[in-house]
C-alpha positions in Angstrom: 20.9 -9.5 -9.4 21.7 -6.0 -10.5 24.7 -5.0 -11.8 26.6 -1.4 -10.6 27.3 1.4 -12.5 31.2 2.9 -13.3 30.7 5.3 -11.0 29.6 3.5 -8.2 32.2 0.3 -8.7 34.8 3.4 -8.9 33.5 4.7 -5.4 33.2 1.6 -3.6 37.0 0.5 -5.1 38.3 4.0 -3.8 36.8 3.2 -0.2 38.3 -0.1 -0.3 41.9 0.9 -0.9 41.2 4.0 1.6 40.4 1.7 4.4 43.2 -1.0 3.7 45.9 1.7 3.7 44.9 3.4 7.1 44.5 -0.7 8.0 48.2 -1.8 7.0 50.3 1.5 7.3 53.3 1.2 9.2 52.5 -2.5 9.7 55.2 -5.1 9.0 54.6 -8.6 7.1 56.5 -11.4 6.4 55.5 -14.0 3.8 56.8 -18.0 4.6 56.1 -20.2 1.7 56.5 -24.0 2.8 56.3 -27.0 0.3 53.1 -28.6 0.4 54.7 -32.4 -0.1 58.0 -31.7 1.8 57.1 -29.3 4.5 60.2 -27.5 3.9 60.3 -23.9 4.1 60.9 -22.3 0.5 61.5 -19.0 0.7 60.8 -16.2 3.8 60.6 -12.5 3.2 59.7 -9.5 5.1 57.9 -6.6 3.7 57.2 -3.2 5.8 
C-alpha cells in the first residue's frame, strides 16, 4: 500500500470540504437521538 505525501492528503482534504459545502449549503438538518433500550426520544435539534 503506499502511503500519500502532505501535499497530496492536503489537496485531496481541500476537495473534500469543497464538495460537502456546495453539497450542504443552505440545507437544513435536524438530529433525533432515541434511547436504544427505551425507545424514547432524547433530545431533537435542528441545525440550518
Amino acid at each position: 500500500m503506499s502511503g500519500y505525501t502532505i501535499d497530496e492528503v492536503r489537496r485531496i482534504a481541500i476537495n473534500c470540504a469543497s464538495s460537502y459545502k456546495s453539497s450542504l449549503e443552505d440545507k437544513q438538518f435536524i438530529i433525533i437521538y432515541r434511547d436504544k433500550d427505551t425507545n424514547m426520544i432524547k433530545h431533537i435539534r435542528r441545525l440550518q
